[in-house]
C-alpha positions in Angstrom: 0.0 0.0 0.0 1.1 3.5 -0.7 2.4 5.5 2.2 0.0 8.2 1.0 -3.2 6.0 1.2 -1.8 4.4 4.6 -1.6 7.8 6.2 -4.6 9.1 4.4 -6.4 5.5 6.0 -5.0 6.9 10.0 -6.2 10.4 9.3 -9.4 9.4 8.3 -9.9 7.2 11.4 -8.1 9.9 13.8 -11.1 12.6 12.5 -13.6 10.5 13.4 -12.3 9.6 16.9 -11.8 13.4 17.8 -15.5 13.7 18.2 -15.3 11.4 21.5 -13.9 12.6 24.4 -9.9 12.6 24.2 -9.0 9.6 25.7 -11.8 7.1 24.4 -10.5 8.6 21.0 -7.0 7.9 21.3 -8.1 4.3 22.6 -10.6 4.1 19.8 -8.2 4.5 17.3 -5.6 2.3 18.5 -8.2 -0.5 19.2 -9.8 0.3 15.3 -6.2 -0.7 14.0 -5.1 -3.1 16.1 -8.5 -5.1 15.4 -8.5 -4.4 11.7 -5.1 -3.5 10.1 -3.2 -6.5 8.9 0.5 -6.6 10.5 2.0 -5.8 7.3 -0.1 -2.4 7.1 0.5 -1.7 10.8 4.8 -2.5 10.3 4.1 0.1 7.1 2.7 2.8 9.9 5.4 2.1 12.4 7.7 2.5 9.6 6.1 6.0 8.6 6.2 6.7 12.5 9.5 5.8 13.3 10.7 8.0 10.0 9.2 11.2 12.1 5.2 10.7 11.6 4.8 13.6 8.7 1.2 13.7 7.4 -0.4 12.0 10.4 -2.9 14.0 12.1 -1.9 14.5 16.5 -4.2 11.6 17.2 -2.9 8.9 15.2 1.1 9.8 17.2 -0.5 9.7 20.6 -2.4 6.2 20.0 0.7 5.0 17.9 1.6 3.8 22.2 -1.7 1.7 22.0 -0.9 0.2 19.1 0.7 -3.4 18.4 3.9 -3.5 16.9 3.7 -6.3 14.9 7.2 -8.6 14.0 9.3 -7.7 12.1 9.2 -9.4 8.2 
């Protein structure tokens, strides 16, 4: 998958959690991921993140903690 579409994907997710309160949205996120990104699209975002995290909206950096970092390939 393109890093463009990947990051596009978070954002997309990330604006919809900001209407909950703060912390269900950070957890939100995370949990939306975690239960329905593949590992390969999750090590893709962990790549992006660990490469500085340009493009992804504040959300998606604060629930990157929540998130499983899955083996690498």
């Amino acid at each position: 998958m393109s890093h463009d579409k990947l990051i596009t994907m978070a954002n997309q997710i990330a604006r919809f959690m900001e209407s909950k309160p703060h912390a269900e949205g950070v957890t939100g996120l995370a949990n939306h991921i975690n239960d329905f990104w593949e590992p390969r699209m999750r090590r893709q975002l962990f790549e992006l993140l660990d490469n500085g995290g340009d493009g992804f909206r504040p959300l998606v950096l604060e629930a990157a903690t929540q998130i499983r970092r899955p083996a690498a390939a």
